[in-house]
C-alpha positions in Angstrom: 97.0 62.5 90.0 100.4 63.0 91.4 101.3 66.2 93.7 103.7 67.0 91.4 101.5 67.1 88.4 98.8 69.3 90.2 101.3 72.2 91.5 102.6 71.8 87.4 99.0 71.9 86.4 98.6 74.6 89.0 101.4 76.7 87.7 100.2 77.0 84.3 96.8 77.6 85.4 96.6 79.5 88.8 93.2 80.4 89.0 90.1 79.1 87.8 87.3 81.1 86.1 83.2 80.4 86.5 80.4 82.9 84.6 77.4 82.6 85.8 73.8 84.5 86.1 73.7 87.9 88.4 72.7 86.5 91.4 73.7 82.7 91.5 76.3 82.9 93.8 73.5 82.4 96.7 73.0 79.2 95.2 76.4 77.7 94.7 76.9 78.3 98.5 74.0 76.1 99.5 74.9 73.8 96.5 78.2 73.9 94.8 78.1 74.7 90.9 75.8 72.5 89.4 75.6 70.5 85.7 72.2 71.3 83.5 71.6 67.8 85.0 72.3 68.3 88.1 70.4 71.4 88.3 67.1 69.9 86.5 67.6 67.0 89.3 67.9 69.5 92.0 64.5 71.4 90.7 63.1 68.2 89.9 62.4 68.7 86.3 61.0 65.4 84.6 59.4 64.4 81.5 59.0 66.2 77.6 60.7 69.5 79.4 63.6 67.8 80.7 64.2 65.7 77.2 64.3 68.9 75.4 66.7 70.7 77.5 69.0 68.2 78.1 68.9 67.0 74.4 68.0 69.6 71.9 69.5 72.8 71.5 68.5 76.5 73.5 69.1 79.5 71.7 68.4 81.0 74.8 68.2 80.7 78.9 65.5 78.4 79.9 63.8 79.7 83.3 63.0 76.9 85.8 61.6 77.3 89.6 60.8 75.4 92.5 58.7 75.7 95.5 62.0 74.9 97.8 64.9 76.1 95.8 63.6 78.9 94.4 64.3 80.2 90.4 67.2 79.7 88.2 68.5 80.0 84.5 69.9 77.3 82.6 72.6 78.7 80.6 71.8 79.2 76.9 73.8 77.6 73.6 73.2 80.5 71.4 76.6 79.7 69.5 75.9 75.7 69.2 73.0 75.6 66.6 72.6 71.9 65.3 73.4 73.4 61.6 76.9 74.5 62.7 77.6 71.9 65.2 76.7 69.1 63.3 79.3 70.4 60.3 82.0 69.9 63.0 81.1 66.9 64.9 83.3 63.4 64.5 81.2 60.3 64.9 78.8 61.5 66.6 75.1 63.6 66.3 74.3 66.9 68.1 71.9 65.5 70.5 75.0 63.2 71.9 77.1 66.3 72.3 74.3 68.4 74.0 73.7 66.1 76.1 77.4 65.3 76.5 77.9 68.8 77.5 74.7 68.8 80.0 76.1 66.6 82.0 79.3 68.6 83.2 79.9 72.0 84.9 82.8 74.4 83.3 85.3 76.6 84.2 87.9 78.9 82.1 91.6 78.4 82.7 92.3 81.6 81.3 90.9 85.4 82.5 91.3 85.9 78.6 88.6 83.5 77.6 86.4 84.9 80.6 86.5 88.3 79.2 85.6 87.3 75.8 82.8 85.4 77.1 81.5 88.3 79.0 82.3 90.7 76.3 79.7 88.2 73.9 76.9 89.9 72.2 74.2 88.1 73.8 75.9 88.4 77.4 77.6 92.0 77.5 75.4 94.2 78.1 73.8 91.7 81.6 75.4 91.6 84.6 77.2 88.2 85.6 78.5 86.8 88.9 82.1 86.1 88.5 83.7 83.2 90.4 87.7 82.9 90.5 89.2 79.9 92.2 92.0 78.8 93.8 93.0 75.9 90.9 95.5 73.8 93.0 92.9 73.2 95.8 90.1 72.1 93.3 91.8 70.2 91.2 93.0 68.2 94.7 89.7 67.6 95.6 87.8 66.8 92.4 90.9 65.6 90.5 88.3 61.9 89.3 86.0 64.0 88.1 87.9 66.6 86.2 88.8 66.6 82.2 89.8 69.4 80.7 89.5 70.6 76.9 91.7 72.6 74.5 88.9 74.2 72.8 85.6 76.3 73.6 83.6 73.0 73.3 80.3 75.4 73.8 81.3 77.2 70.6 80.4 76.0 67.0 80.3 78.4 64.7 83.1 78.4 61.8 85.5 80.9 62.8 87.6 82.7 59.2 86.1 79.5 57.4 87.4 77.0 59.3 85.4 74.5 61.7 87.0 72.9 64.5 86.2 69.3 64.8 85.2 67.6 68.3 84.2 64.8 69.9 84.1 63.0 73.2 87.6 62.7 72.7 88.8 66.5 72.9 87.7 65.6 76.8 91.0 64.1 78.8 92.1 63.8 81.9 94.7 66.3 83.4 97.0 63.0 83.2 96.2 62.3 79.6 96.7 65.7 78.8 100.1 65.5 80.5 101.2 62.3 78.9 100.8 64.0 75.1 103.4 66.6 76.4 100.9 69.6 75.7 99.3 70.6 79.2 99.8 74.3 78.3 97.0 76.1 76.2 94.0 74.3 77.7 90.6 76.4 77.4 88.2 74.7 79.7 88.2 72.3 82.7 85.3 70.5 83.5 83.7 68.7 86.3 81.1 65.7 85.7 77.6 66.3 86.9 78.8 68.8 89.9 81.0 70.2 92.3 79.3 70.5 95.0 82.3 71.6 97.8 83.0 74.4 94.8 82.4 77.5 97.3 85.4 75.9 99.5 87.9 77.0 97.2 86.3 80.5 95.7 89.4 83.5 96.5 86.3 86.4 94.9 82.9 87.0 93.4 82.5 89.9 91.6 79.6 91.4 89.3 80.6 92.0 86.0 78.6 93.9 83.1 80.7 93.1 80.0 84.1 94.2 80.8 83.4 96.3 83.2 83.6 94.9 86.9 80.5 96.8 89.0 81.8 95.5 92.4 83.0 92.6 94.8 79.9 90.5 96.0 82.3 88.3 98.5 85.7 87.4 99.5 87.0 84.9 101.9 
């Protein structure tokens, strides 16, 4: 990606948005912020448990543990139930598209979309670690890795009626993006299987408990 394109990307997009579980932020010091297959890797999960979380989908947070690393949660998909997802798919079945999904780590371009995320039934009334980054800095150090989406590709149900189709293509490059004329109004960027350099380029982690901030965990 060119300088130029990055500070442009940059300057639509200053910071960088990460929810994760109360908590985590221990962990993406030692080891960046980690896919669902980069984490089940890391814990060395194998075999029938692996298959089903990578492939089918979880209503809710699966626990895993390991004698080295310790415990963590992998994130739920409480809004992608096969039924809905399925209705909105193109070309593809809901077990390509979880495990699509498995296989990258996500951050919000927008503090908007990070509220409503944390302001989500099944997430408002826990508390959160809140990552913000420093976008220009990332993006220069992962830029091969990164695509970025226009829509909440976690999110399937029909919204007024309406379903919003997807497929591996609503995934482009920032260049892509760029060369359609539309880089503005991006929802998500995402990085393939991990970043693991991700504390690098963290500005603040804060806990949050819906809207409600509880308190700065770090800052540079």
């Amino acid at each position: 990606m060119s300088s130029d394109l990055a500070d442009r990307f940059s300057a639509l997009y200053p910071r960088l948005y990460h929810m994760a579980e109360a908590g985590s932020w221990r962990s993406v010091r030692e080891h960046g912020l980690l896919s669902t297959r980069a984490l089940l890797d890391l814990f060395e999960i194998d075999g029938p448990r692996r298959r089903k979380i990578e492939t089918q989908w979880r209503p809710e947070g699966v626990p895993i543990s390991h004698p080295t690393h310790g415990t963590a949660v992998i994130r739920d998909q409480w809004p992608m139930p096969p039924k809905h997802l399925a209705a909105g798919l193109d070309g593809i079945s809901p077990q390509q598209w979880y495990e699509f999904l498995n296989r990258r780590t996500f951050l919000w371009l927008s503090e908007q979309r990070l509220m409503r995320m944390l302001n989500a039934a099944p997430y408002r009334d826990a508390a959160h670690d809140v990552l913000t980054l420093d976008t220009r800095s990332f993006v220069g150090e992962y830029t091969e890795r990164i695509t970025v989406c226009q829509i909440n590709s976690g999110f399937a149900m029909p919204m007024f009626g309406r379903v919003t189709r997807r497929s591996f293509d609503s995934f482009q490059t920032i260049e892509q993006r760029a060369a359609t004329g539309r880089l503005s109004g991006l929802a998500e960027l995402t990085v393939d299987y991990a970043a693991p350099d991700a504390w690098r380029f963290v500005t603040s982690v804060e806990s949050w408990r819906g809207k409600v901030c509880e308190g700065t965990i770090w800052r540079p």
